[in-house]
C-alpha positions in Angstrom: 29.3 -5.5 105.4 31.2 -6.0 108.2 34.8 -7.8 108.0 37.3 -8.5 111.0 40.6 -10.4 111.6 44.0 -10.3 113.2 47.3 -12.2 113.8 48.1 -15.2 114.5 48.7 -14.9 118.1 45.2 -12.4 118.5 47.5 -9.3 119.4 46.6 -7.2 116.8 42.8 -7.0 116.1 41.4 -4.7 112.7 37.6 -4.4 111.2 36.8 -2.9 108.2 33.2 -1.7 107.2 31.8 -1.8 103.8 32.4 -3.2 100.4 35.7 -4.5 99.2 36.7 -3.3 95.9 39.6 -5.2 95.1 41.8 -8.6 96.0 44.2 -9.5 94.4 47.2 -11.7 94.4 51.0 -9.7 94.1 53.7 -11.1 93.1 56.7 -8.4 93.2 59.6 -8.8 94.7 59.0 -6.8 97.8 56.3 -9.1 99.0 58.3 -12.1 97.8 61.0 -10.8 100.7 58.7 -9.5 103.3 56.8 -12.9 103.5 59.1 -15.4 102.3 56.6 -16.8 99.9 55.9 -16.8 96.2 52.9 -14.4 96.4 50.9 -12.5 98.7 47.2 -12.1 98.7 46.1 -8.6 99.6 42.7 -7.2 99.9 42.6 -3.3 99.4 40.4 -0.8 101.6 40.0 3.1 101.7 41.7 4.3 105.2 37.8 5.0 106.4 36.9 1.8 106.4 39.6 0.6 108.4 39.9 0.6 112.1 42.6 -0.7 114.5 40.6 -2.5 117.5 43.7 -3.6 119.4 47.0 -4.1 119.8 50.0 -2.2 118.5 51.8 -3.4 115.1 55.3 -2.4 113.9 56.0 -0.8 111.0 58.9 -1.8 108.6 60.0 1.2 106.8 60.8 0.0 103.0 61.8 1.9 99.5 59.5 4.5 98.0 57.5 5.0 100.3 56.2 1.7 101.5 55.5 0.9 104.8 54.9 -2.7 106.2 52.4 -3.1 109.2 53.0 -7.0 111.5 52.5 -8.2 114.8 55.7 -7.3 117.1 54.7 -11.4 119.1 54.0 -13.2 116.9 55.3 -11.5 113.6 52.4 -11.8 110.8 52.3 -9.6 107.9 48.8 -7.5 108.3 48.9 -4.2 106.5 50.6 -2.5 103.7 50.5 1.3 103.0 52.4 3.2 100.6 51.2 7.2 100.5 52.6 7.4 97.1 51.8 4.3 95.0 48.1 4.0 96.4 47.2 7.1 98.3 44.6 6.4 100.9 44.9 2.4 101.1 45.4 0.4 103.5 46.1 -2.8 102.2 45.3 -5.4 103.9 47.4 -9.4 103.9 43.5 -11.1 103.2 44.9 -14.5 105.1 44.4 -12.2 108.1 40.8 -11.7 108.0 38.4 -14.3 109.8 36.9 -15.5 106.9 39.4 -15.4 104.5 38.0 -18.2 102.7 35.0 -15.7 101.2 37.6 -13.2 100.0 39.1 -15.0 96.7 41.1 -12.6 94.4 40.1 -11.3 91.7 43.3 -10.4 90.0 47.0 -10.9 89.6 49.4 -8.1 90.0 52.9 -7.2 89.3 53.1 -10.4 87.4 56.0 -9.4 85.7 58.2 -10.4 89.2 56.5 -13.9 89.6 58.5 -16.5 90.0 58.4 -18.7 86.7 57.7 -22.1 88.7 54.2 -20.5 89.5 52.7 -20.3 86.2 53.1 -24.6 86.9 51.6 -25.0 90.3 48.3 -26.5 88.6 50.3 -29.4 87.2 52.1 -30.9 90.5 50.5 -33.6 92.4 48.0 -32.6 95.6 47.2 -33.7 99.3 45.0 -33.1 101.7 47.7 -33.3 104.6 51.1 -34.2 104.4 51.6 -37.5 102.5 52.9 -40.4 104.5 
């Protein structure tokens, strides 16, 4: 199976060949500050199946080991990689892929970081676009 996505802006381009073992949503609080959101959803890969196509992200250089892959226009969040935590994966923000939507997580990770207003997100009203 074939899988493809990029940034926002199209800068940065990646593909990654063959089956995805795990997706999962991680709540610790270095992907709380690197995205500014509550959770991020990532979708791991062994470094073979990965392939830059184009473009050039930056890297942010964090603690132990971490290193933090985004687009230097338009600044989304595409790849994570951390030599010592999870040798030989590149994970991978799954928003970023074309067809996010057929990627749904599996797990929940680092759970002992999430934010306690979370665990209540089922109970708060919905819309389908900004109410008026």
């Amino acid at each position: 199976m074939m899988q493809s996505g990029g940034c926002q802006c199209g800068s940065v381009r990646y593909q990654v060949e063959g089956v995805i073992e795990r997706n999962s949503l991680c709540h610790c609080h270095d992907c709380q500050a690197s995205s500014g959101a509550p959770m991020v959803a990532w979708t791991a890969v062994h470094e073979g199946q990965f392939q830059l196509l184009e473009g050039e992200p930056t890297l942010y250089e964090g603690r132990d080991g971490a290193r933090r892959a985004f687009c230097p226009k338009c600044g989304t969040g595409l790849f994570y990689r951390n030599a010592v935590a999870l040798p030989g994966i590149v994970d991978i923000q799954t928003v970023t892929f074309d067809l996010a939507n057929q990627l749904q997580p599996t797990a929940q990770v680092q759970c002992a970081e999430r934010l306690e207003w979370v665990k209540t997100l089922d109970t708060l009203p919905t819309f389908d676009r900004y109410p008026g």
